[in-house]
C-alpha positions as protocol buffer text, in pm:
chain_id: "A"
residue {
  index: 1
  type: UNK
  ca { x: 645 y: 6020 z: 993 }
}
residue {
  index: 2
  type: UNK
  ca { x: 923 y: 6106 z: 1249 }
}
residue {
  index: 3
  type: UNK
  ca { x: 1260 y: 6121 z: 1118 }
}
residue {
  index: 4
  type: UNK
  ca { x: 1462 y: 5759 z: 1194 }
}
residue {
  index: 5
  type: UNK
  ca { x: 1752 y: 6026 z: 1382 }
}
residue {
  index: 6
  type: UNK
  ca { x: 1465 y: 6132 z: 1631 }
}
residue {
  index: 7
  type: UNK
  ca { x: 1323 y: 5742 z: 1715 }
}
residue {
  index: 8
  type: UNK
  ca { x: 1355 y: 5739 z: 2100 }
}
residue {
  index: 9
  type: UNK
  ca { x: 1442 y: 5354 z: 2063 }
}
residue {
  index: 10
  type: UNK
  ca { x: 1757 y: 5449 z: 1908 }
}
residue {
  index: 11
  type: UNK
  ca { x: 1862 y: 5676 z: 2203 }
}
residue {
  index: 12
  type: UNK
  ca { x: 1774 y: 5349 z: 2434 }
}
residue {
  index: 13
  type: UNK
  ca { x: 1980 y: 5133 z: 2240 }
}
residue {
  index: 14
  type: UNK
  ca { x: 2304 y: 5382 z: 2279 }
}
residue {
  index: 15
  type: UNK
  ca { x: 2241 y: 5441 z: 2590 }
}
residue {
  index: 16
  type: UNK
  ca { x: 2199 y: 5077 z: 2705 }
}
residue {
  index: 17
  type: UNK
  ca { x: 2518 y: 4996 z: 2474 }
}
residue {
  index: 18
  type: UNK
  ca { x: 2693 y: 5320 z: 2620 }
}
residue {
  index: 19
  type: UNK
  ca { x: 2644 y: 5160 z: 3021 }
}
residue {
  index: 20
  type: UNK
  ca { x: 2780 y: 4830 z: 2894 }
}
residue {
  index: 21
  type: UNK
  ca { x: 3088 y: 4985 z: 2748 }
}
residue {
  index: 22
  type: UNK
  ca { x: 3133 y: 5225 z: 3060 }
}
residue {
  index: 23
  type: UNK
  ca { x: 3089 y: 4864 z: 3282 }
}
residue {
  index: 24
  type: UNK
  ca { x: 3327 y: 4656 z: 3078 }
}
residue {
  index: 25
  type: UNK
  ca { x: 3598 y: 4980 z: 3134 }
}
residue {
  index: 26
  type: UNK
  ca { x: 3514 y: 4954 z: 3455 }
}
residue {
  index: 27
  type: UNK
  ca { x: 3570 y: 4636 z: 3507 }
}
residue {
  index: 28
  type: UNK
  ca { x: 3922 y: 4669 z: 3312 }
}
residue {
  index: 29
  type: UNK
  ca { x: 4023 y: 4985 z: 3527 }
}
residue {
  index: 30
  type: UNK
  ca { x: 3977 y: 4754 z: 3827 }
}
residue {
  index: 31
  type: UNK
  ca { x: 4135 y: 4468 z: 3704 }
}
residue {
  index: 32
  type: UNK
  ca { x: 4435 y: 4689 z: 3592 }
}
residue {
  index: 33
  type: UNK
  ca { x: 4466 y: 4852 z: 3940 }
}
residue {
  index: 34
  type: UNK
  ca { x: 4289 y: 5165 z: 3846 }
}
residue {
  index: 35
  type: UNK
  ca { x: 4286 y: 5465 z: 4062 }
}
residue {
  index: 36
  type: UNK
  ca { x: 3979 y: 5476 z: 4298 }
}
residue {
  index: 37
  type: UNK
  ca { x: 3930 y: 5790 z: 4143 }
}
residue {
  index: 38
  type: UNK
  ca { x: 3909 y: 5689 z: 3793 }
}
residue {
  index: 39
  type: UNK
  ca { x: 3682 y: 5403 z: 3920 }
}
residue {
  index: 40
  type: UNK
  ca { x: 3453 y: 5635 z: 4062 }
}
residue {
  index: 41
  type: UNK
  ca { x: 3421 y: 5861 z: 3793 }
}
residue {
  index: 42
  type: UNK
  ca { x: 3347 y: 5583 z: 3570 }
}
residue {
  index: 43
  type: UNK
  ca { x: 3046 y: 5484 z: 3781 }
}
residue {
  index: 44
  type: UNK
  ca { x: 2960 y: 5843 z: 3821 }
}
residue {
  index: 45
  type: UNK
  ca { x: 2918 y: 5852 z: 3475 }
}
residue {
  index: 46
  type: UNK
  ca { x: 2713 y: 5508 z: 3456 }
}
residue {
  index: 47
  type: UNK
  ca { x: 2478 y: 5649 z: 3709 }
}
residue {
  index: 48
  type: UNK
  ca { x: 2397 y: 5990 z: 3504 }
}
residue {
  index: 49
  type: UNK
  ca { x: 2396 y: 5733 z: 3193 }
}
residue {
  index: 50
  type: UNK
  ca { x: 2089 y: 5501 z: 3390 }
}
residue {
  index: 51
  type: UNK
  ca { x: 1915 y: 5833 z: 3512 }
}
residue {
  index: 52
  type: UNK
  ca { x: 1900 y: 5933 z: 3157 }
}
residue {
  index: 53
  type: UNK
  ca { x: 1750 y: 5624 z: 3049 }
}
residue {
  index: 54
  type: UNK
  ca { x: 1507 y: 5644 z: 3298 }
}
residue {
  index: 55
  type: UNK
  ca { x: 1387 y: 6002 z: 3219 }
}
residue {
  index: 56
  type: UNK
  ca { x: 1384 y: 5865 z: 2844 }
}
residue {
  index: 57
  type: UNK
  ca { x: 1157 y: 5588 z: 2928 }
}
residue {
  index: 58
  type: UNK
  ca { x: 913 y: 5859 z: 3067 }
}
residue {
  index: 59
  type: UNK
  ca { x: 919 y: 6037 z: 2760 }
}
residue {
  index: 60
  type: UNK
  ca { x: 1127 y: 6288 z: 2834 }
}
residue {
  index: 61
  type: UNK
  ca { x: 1280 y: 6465 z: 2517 }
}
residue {
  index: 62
  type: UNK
  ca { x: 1568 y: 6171 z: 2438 }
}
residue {
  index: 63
  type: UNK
  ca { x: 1793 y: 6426 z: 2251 }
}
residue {
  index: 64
  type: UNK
  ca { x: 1830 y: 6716 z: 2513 }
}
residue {
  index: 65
  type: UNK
  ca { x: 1907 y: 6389 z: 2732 }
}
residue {
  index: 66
  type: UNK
  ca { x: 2177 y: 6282 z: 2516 }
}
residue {
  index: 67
  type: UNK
  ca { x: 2317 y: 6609 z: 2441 }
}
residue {
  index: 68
  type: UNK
  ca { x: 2301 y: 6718 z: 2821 }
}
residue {
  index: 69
  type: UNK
  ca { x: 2489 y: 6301 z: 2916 }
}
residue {
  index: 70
  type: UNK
  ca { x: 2747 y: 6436 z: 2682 }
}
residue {
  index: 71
  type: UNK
  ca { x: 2823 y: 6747 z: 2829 }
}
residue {
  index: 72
  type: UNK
  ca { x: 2852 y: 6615 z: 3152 }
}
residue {
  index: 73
  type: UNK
  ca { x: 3075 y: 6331 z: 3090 }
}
């Protein structure tokens, strides 16, 4: 059986939970009068965070994904 660490649903979860946290700073940072810049890096990193997701849904290996999201962010 695969180890519970490697389930691909797992990774899905995060990253689904992951894009609501980086919306809800978002949404904070704009609120707040956040820097355009900050507000754009913040949906930089929601974008990379949904292409991931994507490429996970198409089986693509969901921990390289989640160790190359973290090491762009």
């Amino acid at each position: 059986t695969k180890d519970k660490k490697e389930d691909p649903r797992l990774f899905a979860e995060f990253f689904d939970i992951f894009i609501l946290a980086l919306r809800y700073t978002m949404l904070n940072e704009a609120e707040s009068g956040g820097s355009p810049e900050k507000l754009r890096r913040t949906i930089d990193v929601i974008a990379q965070t949904q292409q991931a997701l994507r490429l996970q849904k198409n089986n693509v290996n969901a921990r390289l994904l989640f160790e190359n999201l973290m090491l762009q962010t």
